[in-house]
C-alpha positions in Angstrom: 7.9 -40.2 -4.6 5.5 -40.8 -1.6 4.5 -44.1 -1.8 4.1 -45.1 -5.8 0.7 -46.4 -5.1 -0.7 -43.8 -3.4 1.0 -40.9 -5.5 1.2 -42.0 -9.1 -1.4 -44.8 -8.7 -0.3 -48.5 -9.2 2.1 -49.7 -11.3 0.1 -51.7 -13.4 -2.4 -48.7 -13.6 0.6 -46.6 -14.8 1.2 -48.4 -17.7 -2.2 -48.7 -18.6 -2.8 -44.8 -18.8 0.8 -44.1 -20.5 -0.2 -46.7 -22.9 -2.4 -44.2 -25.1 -0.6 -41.5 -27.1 -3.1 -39.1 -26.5 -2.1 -39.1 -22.5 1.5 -39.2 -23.3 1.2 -35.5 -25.5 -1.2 -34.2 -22.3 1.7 -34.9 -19.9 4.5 -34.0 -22.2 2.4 -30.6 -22.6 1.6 -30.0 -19.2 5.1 -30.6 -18.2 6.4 -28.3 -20.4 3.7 -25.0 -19.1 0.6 -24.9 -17.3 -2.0 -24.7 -19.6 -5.9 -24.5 -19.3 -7.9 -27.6 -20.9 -9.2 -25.3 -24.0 -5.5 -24.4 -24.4 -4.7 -28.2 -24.3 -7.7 -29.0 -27.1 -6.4 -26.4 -29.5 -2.3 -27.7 -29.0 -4.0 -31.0 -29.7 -7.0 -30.6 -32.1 -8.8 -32.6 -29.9 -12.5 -31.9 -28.6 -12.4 -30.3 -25.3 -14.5 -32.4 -23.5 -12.6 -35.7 -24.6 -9.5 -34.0 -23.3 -11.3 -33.5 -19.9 -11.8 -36.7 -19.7 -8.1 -37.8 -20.3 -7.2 -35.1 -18.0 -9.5 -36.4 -15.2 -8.1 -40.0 -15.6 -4.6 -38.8 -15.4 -5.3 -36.9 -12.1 -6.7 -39.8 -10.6 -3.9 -41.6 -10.9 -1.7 -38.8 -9.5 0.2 -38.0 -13.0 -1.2 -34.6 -13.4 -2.8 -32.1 -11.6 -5.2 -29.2 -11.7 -6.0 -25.6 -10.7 -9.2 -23.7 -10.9 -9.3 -20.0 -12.1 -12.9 -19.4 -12.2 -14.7 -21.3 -15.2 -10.9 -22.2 -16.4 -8.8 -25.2 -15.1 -5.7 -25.7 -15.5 -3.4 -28.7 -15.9 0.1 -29.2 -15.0 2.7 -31.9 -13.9 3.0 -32.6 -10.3 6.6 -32.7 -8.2 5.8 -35.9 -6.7 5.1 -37.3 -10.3 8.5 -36.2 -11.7 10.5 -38.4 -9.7 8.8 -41.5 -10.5 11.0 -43.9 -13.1 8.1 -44.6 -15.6 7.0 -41.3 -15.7 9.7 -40.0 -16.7 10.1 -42.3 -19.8 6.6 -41.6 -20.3 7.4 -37.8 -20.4 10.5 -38.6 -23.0 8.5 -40.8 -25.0 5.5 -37.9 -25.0 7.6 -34.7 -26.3 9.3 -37.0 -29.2 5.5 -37.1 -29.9 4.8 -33.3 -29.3 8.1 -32.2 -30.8 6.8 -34.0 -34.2 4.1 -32.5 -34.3 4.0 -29.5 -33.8 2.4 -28.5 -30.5 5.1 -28.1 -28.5 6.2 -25.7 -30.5 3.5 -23.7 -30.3 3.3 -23.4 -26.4 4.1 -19.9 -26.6 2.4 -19.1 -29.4 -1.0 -20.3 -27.1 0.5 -18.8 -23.8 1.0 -15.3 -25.5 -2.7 -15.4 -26.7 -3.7 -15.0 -22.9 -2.5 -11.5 -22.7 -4.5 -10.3 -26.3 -7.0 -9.1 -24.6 -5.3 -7.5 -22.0 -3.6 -5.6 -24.4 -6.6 -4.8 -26.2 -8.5 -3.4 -23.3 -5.3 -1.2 -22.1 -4.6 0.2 -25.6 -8.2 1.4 -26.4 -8.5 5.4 -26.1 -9.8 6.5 -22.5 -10.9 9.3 -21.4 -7.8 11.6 -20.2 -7.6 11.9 -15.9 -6.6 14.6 -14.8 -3.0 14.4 -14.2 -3.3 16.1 -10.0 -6.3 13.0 -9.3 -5.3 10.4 -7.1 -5.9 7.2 -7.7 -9.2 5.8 -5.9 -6.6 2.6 -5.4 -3.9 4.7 -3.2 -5.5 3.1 0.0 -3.9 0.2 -1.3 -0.9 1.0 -2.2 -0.3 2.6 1.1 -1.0 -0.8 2.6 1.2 -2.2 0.3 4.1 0.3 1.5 3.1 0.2 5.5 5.2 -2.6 6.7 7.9 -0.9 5.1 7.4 1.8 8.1 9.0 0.5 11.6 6.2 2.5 13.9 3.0 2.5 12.9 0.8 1.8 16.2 -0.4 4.8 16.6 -1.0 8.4 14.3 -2.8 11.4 15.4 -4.5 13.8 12.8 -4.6 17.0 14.5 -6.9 19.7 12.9 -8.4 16.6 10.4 -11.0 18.6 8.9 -13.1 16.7 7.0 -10.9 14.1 6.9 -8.7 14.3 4.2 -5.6 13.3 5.4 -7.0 10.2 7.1 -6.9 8.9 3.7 -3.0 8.4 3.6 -3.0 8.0 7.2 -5.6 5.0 8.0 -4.1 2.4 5.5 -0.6 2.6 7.1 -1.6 3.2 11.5 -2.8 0.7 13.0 -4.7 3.6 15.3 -5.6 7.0 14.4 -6.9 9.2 16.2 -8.5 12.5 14.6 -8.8 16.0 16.3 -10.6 18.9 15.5 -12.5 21.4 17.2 -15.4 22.0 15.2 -18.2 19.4 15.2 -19.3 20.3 11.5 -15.6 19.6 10.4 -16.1 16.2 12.6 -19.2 15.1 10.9 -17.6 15.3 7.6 -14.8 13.2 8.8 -17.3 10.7 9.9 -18.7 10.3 6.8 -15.9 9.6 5.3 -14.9 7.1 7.6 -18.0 5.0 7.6 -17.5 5.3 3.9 -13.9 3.6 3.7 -15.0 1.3 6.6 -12.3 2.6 9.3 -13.4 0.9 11.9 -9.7 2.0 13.9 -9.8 5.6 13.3 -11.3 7.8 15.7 -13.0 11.3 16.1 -12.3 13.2 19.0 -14.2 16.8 18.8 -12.0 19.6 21.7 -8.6 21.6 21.5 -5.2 19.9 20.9 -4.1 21.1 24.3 -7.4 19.6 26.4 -7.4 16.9 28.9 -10.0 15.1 26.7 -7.8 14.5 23.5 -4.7 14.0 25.4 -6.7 11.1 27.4 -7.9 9.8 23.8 -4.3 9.5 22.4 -3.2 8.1 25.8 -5.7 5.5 25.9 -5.1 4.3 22.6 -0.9 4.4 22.4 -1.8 2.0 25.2 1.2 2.7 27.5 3.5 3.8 25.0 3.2 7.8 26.2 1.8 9.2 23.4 1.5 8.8 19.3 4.4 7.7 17.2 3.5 10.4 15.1 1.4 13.5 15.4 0.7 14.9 11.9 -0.3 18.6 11.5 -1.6 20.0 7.8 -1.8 23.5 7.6 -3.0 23.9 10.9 -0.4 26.4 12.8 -1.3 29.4 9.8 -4.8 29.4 11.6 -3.8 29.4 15.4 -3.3 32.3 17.0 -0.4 31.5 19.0 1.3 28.9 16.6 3.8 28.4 19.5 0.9 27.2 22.2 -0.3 24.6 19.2 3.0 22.9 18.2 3.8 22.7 22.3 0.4 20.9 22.2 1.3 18.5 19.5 4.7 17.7 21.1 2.4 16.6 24.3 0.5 14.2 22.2 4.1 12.1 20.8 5.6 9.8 22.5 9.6 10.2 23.9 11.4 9.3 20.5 8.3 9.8 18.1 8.0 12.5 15.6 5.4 15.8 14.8 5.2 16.5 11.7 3.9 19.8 10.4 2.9 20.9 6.8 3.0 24.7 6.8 3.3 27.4 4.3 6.1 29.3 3.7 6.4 33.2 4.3 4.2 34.9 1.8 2.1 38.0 1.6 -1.4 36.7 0.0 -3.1 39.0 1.5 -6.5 37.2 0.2 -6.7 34.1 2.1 -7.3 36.0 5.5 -10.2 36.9 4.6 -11.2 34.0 1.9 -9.6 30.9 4.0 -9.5 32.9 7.9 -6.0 33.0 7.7 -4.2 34.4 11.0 -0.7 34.3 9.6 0.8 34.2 6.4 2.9 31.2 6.4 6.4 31.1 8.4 9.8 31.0 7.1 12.0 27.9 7.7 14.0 29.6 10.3 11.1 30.6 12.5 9.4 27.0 12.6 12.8 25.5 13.1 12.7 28.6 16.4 8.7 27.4 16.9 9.9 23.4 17.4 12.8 24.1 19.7 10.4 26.2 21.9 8.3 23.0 21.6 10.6 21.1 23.2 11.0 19.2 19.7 14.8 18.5 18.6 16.8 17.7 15.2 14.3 19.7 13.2 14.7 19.2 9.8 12.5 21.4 7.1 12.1 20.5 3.3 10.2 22.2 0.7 7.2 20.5 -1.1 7.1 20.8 -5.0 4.3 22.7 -6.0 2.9 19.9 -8.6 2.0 18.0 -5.1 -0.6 21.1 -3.7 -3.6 20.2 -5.2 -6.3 22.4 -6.6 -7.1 24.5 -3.7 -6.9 28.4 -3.2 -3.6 28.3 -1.5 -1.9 26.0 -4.3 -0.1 29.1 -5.3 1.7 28.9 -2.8 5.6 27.3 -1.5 4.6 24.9 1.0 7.1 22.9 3.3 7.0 20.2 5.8 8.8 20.3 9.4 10.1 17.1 11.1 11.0 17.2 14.4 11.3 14.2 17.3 10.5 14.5 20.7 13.7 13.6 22.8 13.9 10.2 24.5 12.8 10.0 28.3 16.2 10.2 29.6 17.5 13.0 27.1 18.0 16.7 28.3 14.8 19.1 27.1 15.5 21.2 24.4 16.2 24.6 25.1 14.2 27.8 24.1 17.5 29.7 23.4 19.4 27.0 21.1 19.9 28.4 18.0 17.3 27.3 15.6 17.8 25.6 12.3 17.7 26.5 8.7 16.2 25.2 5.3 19.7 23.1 4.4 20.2 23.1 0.6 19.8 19.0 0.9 17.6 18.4 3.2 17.8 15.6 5.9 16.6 11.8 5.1 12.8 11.4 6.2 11.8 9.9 9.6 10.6 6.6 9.6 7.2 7.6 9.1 6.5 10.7 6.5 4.3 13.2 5.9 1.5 13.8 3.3 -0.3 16.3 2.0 -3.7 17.0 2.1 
């Protein structure tokens, strides 16, 4: 122990305390679990304020120690006080007494009543949610997952819309910058972010290819040349040169980082050019594979997305897939136009270090 006096009290005062039955139980009990001063009362059948008292005594003197949780305290045996000689023939002495009668025992018995109400409140009928709603606590959970992620300085939203994927994005970057080219999109986006309280994401209204966002993602990547990763969500079915877009997006990654492109696949919905201003009608994997070579982007990997994960919207109907692509390292050869593109593999490739979401 530190210092018998100062840790346990004297040892006159020891003796003193351990001299009472009643205190021998209390730290026989609170050696065995750490239990709240009610819990200790009803082990005991004593009145809860005369166990206080004990319990307050016993403290003092460094023999047991407590822990708020609200209106509750709780009581349990202190390292220091375990080492000490007459403590611990105190502690013998006080679970022959618990052990006879009764209240050791039924520790568990009192422990186990803590989670009753838990139980009670989880196992009353609710409500059903809808299976395809988030959870309003995924902002959380993505902060729970982000160290997991190597580089995370710096994410760019291109085409963010009103915001949607910030949601995903701003809990995991430490910087985010969001692009879009139409000021009533923006103003949605900013309402959202005010609303979450992203203080480090921010709006830049222009085209992905002008000297204004390209400045933005500069200054903020600080040096580093560019994003770690650009995200793009259904953006390239709207452009009409998809080619000029993802070349854009490729200028906006750092040497090493990764663009990331969510994209429908081929289809011939008709409908959503004129109900969604559709230019194209999604692209097979072989021609976005073509798309980020042209880019300058290498090691393209494409993977489907499962239907389940395409939300509500008009164009959930449809097969959606994401392409991964890295730009090459400063000192690496530039891709060239004429390399023969990549595929859809039947297993696709492992993810990048930092993935994709949907909107």
């Amino acid at each position: 122990m530190d210092g018998a006096a100062e840790s346990v009290g004297s040892r006159w005062e020891l003796y003193r305390l351990l001299g009472e039955p009643l205190r021998l139980k209390l730290l026989a009990l609170a050696a065995a679990e750490e239990l709240a001063i009610g819990e200790l009362a009803e082990l005991l059948g004593e009145a809860q304020p005369n166990v206080s008292r004990q319990v307050g005594a016993m403290r003092k003197a460094g023999l047991l120690a407590e822990r708020k949780q609200g209106t509750r305290v709780f009581v349990f045996l202190p390292e220091a006080a375990r080492g000490d000689a007459v403590v611990a023939d105190a502690l013998g002495a006080g679970r022959a007494l618990v052990e006879e009668d009764g209240s050791l025992a039924r520790v568990a018995e009192i422990v186990g009543a803590r989670e009753l109400a838990t139980r009670e409140h989880f196992g009353r009928p609710r409500e059903a949610v809808p299976v395809s709603q988030l959870p309003p606590e995924l902002p959380a959970y993505l902060t729970a997952l982000a160290p997991l992620i190597a580089e995370r300085a710096v994410a760019v939203d291109a085409g963010t819309g009103d915001g949607s994927l910030l949601d995903v994005l701003a809990p995991v970057f430490a910087r985010v910058v969001a692009v879009d080219r139409e000021e009533a999109q923006l103003a949605r986006a900013r309402e959202r972010i005010a609303r979450r309280g992203w203080d480090h994401v921010q709006l830049v209204c222009g085209a992905l290819d002008g000297a204004e966002v390209r400045a933005a993602v500069r200054k903020v990547a600080r040096g580093a040349g560019g994003a770690d990763v650009v995200f793009a969500s259904r953006v390239l079915h709207h452009a009409p040169k998809p080619g000029t877009v993802l070349r854009a997006l490729a200028g906006l990654v750092r040497p090493g980082g990764y663009v990331v492109v969510i994209e429908y696949d081929a289809h011939d919905d008709e409908r959503l050019r004129a109900e969604q201003a559709d230019v194209w009608l999604g692209f097979a994997a072989d021609e976005l594979a073509r798309l980020a070579h042209e880019a300058g982007l290498v090691a393209p990997s494409i993977a489907p997305i499962p239907s389940a994960r395409n939300g509500q919207g008009p164009d959930r109907h449809l097969a959606w897939h994401v392409l991964v692509a890295t730009r090459p390292a400063a000192d690496a050869a530039p891709a060239s136009s004429s390399r023969t593109p990549s595929t859809r593999a039947p297993s696709p490739p492992a993810p990048p270090r930092a993935k994709a979401s949907r909107r």
